[in-house]
C-alpha positions as CSV (number, residue, x, y, z in Angstrom):
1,X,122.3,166.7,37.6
2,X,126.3,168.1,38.2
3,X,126.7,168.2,42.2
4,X,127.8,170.9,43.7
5,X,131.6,172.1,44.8
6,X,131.7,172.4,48.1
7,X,134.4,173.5,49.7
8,X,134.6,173.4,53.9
9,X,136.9,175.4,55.8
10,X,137.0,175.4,59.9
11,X,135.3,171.5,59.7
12,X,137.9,170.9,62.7
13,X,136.7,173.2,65.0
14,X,133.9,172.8,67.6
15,X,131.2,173.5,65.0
16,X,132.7,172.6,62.1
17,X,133.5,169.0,64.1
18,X,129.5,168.9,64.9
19,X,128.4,169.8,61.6
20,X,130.7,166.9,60.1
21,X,128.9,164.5,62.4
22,X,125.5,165.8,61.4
23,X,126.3,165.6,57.6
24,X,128.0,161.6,58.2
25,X,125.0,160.7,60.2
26,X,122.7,161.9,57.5
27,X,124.7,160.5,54.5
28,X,124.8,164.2,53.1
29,X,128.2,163.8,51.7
30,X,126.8,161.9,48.8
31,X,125.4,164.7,47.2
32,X,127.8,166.8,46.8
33,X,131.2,166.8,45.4
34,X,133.6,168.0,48.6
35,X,136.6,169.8,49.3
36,X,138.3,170.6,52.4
37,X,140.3,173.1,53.3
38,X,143.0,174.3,56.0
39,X,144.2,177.7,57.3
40,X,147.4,175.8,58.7
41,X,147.4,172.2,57.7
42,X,147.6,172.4,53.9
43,X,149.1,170.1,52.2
44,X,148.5,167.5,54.9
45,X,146.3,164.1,53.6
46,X,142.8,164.8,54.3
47,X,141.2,162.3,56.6
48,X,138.1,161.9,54.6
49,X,138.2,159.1,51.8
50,X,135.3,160.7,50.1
51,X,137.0,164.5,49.8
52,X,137.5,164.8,45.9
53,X,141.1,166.3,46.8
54,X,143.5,163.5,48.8
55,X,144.9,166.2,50.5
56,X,144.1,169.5,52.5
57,X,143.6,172.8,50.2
58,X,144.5,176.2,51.6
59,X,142.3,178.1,52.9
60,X,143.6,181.1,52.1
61,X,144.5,180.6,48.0
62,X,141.7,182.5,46.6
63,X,142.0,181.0,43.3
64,X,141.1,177.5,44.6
65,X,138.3,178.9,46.5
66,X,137.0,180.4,43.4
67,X,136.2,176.9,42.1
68,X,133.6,176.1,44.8
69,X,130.0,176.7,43.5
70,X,129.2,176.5,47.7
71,X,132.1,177.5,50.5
72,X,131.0,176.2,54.1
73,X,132.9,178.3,56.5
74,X,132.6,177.5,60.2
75,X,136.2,179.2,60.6
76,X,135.1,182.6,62.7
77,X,134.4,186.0,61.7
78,X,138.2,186.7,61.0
79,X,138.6,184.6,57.9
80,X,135.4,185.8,56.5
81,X,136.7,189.5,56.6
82,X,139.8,188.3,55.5
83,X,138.8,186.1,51.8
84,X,134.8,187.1,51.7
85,X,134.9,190.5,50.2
86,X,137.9,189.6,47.8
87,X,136.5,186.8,46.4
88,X,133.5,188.9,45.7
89,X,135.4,191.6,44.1
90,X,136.7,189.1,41.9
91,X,132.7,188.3,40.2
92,X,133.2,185.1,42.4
93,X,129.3,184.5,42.1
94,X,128.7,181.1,44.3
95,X,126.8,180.8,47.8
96,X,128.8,181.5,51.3
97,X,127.4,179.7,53.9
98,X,128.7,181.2,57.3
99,X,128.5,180.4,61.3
100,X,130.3,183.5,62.2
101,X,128.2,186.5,62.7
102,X,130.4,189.0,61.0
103,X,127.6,189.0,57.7
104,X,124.0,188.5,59.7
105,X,123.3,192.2,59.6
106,X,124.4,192.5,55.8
107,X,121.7,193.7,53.5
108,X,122.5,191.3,50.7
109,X,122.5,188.0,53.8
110,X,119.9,185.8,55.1
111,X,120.1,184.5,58.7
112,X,118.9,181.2,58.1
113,X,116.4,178.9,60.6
114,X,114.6,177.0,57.8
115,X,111.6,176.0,60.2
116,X,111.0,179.8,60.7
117,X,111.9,181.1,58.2
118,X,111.9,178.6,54.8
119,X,109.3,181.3,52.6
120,X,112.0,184.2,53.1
121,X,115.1,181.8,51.9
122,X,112.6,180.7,48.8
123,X,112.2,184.4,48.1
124,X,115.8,185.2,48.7
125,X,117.3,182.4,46.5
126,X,115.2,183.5,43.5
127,X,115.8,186.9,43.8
128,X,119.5,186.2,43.7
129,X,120.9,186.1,47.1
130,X,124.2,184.2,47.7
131,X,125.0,184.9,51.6
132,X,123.4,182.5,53.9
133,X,124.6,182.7,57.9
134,X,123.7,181.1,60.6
135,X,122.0,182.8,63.3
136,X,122.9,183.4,67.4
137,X,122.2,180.2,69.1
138,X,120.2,181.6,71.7
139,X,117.6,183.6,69.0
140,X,118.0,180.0,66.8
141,X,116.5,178.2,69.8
142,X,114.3,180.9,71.2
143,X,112.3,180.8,68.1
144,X,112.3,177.4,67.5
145,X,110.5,177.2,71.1
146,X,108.0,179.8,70.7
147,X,107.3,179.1,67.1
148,X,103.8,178.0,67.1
149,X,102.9,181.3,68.9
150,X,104.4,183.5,66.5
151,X,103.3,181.8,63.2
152,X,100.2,182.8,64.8
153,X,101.1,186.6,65.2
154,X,100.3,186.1,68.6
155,X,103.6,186.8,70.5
156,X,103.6,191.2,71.2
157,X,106.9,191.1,73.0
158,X,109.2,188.3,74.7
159,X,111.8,189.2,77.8
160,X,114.6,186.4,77.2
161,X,117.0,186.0,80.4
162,X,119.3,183.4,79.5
163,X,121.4,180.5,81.0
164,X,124.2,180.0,78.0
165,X,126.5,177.3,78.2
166,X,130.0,177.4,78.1
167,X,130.5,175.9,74.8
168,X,129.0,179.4,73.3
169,X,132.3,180.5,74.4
170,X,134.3,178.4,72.2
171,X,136.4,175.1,72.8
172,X,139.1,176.5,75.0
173,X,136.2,177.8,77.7
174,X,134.6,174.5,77.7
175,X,137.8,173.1,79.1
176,X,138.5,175.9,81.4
177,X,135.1,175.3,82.8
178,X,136.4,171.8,83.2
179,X,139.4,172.8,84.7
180,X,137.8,175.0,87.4
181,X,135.9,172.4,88.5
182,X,138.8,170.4,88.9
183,X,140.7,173.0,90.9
184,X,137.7,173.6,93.2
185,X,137.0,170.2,93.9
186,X,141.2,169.3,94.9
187,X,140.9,172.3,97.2
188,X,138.6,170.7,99.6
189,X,138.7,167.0,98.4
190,X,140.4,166.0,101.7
191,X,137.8,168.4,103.9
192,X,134.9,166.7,102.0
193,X,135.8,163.0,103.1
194,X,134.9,164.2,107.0
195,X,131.2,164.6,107.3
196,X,131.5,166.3,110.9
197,X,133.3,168.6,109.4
198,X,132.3,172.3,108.8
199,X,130.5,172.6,106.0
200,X,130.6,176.3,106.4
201,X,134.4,175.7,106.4
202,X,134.5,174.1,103.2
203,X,132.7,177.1,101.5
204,X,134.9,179.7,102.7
205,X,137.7,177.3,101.5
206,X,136.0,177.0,97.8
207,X,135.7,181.2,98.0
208,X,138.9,181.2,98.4
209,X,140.4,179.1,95.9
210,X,138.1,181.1,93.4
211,X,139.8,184.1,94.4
212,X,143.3,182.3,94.2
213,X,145.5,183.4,91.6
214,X,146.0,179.9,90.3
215,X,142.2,179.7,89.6
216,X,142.3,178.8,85.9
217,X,140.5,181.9,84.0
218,X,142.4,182.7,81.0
219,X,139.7,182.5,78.6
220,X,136.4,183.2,80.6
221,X,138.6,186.1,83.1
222,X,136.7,185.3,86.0
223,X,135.9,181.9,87.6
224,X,132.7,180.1,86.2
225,X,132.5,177.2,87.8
226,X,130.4,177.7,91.3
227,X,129.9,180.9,89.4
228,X,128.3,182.7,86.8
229,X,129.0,185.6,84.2
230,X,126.1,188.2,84.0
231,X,127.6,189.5,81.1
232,X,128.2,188.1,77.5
233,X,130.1,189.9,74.3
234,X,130.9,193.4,74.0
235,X,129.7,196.5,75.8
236,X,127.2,198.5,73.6
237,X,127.9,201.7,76.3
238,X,124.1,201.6,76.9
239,X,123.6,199.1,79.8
240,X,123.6,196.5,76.9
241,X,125.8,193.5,75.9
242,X,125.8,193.1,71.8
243,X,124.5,189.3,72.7
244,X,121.4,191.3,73.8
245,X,121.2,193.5,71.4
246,X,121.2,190.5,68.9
247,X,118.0,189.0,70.1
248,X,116.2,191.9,68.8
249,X,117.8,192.6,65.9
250,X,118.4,189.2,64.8
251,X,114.9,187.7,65.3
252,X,113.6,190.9,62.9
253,X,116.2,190.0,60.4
254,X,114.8,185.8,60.8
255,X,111.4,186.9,60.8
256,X,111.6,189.2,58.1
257,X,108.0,189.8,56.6
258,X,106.7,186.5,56.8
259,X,105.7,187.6,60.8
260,X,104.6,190.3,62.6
261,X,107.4,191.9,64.1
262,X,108.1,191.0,67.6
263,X,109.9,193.0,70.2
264,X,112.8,191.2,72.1
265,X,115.2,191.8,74.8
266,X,116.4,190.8,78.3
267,X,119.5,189.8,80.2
268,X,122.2,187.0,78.9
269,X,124.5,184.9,81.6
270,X,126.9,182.5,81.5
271,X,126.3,179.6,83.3
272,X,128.4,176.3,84.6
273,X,126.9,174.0,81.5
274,X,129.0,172.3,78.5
275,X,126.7,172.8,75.2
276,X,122.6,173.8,76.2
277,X,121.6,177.2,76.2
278,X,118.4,177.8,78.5
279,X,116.0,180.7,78.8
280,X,113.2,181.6,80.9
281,X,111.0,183.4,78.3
282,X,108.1,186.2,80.0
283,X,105.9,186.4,76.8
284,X,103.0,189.3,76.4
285,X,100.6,187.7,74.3
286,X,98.1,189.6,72.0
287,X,95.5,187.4,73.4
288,X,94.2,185.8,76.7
289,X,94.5,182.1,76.1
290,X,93.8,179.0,78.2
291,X,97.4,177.4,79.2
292,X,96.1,174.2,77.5
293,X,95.5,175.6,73.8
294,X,99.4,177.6,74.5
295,X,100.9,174.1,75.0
296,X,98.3,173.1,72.1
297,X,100.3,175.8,70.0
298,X,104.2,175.5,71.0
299,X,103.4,171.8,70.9
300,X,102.7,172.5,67.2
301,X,104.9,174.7,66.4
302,X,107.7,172.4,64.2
303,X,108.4,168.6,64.5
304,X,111.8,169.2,67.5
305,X,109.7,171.6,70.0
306,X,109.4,168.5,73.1
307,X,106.6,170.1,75.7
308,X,107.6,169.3,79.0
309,X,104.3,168.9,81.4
310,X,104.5,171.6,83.7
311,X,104.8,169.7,86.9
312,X,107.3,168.9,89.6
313,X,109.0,165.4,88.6
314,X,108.6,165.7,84.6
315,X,110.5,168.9,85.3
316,X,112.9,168.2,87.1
317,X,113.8,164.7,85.3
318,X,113.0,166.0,81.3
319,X,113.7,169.6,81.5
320,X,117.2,169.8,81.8
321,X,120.6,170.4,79.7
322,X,121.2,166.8,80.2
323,X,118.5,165.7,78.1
324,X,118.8,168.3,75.6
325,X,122.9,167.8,75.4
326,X,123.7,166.3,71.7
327,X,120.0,166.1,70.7
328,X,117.7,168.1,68.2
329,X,115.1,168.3,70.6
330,X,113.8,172.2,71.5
331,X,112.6,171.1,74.9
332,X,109.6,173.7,76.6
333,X,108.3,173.3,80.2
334,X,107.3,175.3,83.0
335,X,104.6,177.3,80.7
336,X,102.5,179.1,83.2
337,X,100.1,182.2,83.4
338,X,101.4,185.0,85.4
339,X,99.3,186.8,87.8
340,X,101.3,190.2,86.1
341,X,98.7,190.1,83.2
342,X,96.0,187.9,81.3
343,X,97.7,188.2,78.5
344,X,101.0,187.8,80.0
345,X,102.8,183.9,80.4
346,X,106.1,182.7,81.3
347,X,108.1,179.4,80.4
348,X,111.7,177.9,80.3
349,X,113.2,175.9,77.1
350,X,116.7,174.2,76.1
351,X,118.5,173.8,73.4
352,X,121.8,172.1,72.7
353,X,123.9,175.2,71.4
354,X,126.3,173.1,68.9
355,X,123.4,171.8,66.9
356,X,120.2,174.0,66.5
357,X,121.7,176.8,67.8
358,X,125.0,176.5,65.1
359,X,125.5,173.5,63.0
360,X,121.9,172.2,61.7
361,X,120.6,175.5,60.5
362,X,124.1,175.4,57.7
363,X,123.4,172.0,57.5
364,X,119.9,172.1,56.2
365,X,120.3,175.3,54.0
366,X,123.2,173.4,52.4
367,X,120.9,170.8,51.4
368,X,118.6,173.0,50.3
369,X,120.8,175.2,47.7
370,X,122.1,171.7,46.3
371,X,118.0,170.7,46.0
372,X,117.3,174.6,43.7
């Protein structure tokens, strides 16, 4: 069997780097036959020695592109809206693999999560479909969690308030996180080595330097760090962000008609973490179940969901953006009946952002064109 072209354009970015650790650590690069490509380094030696080209391609030369049976594009939404519709108007007719979101909500795209949602990409692939994108990380990892409850078309609605990390942001905010909590830190480093002092003083001093103009908030606009953002992505005019708006839309569009719909909404922050997402989930369940068959079901759910015991010190040591950070593991604690409802339960998961929640899901639906 021929392998597959595969051209990758953005590999250098944040996702793109992750993804390229992913596919190394799993020897994926042996079954396909790869290209990479540049939007400003072509023509520069490619730093791959298995890349069939010795050099970088451009990204932009549609004719080159045009000889990929697969193009892997981690690059953002601009450089899809700037090559994806004219390669298709040229009968181009190979697969697009996307992280941006600028093609979920396309009629002719899957938003791939292959644990969820494997049946729908079966049915899509034979029935022609070409345009495979990865979904938002927070719905990625939401349903990766609650997975063994909604198999089971026993989820009605879910409230998601969420505790995204800064890498959901993009590189630049993940070092302007850094950087603020550099700048916080030197403004009372001398104050914090006298422990009679005020510690009242200290915080009025760190309130301040937040408010100084030298705080460090190009990219975020307003200080994270000692902070947070209760506010992610554009304004829909409605009291909504469009990151809200995407957990119910998107998780339809993952679901499709393999699962009973499920209603989804809620509130999305930005919190002081590097790369784990976390979300306290309030879930109205069609049924009134015992809290030991729920953890019997998430715990069920796919091979990555981790249950946390819902107890102080397990909690407290396991269920945590450290443990989560640079790991495949969906980890679920503090599941707990609410006295709001019988039917009603509440519990808190992570999930690092780079990998379930952007790189693995292209990864894996890669693989599984190049297996058809």
């Amino acid at each position: 069997m021929n392998k597959l072209k595969v051209g990758f354009v953005g590999w250098r970015g944040m996702v793109g780097s992750v993804l390229m650790q992913r596919m190394l650590e799993e020897n994926d690069f042996k079954n396909y036959t790869s290209f990479f490509f540049s939007t400003s380094q072509a023509g520069e030696k490619c730093p791959f020695g298995f890349a069939e080209s010795e050099y970088l391609i451009d990204a932009n030369n549609l004719e080159e592109l045009s000889n990929m049976d697969v193009i892997l594009t981690c690059q953002g939404s601009q450089f899809t809206i700037d090559v994806y519709d004219k390669l298709k108007n040229q009968n181009w007719d190979g697969h697009w693999i996307d992280a941006a979101s600028h093609l979920r909500m396309e009629k002719n795209a899957v938003v791939v999560l292959d644990p969820i949602n494997s049946d729908l990409i079966d049915k899509s692939y034979s029935g022609g479909v070409k345009t495979w994108v990865g979904g938002n990380c927070t719905v990625s990892l939401m349903l990766l969690a609650i997975h063994g409850l909604i198999k089971e078309n026993l989820v009605e609605w879910v409230s998601s308030m969420t505790y995204q990390a800064a890498s959901g942001a993009g590189a630049n905010n993940m070092r302007e996180l850094l950087s603020q909590m550099g700048y916080l830190f030197n403004s009372v480093s001398d104050m914090l080595e006298n422990r009679q002092g005020s510690i009242l003083d200290i915080d009025h001093k760190i309130t301040s330097a937040m408010l100084d103009k030298n705080m460090p908030i190009n990219n975020f606009g307003v200080p994270l760090a000692g902070s947070v953002i209760p506010w992610i992505d554009s304004d829909l005019k409605n009291g909504s962000s469009k990151e809200e708006w995407k957990g119910q839309n998107e998780t339809l569009k993952i679901l499709g008609s393999q699962y009973a719909p499920v209603k989804v909404d809620g509130l999305c922050v930005r919190i002081g973490t590097m790369r784990c997402h976390s979300q306290a989930l309030t879930i109205k369940m069609k049924e009134n179940l015992s809290i030991e068959q729920i953890n019997e079901k998430i715990s069920a759910g796919n091979q990555w969901v981790k249950l946390i015991i819902n107890e102080r010190d397990a909690t407290i040591n396991q269920l945590s953006p450290t443990n989560a950070s640079g790991k495949l593991d969906i980890l679920v604690g503090r599941i707990k009946k609410l006295n709001l409802d019988s039917n009603m339960i509440s519990l808190f998961t992570i999930g690092d952002q780079l990998l379930w929640g952007a790189a693995e899901p292209l990864r894996r639906i890669l693989s599984i064109i190049s297996n058809k």
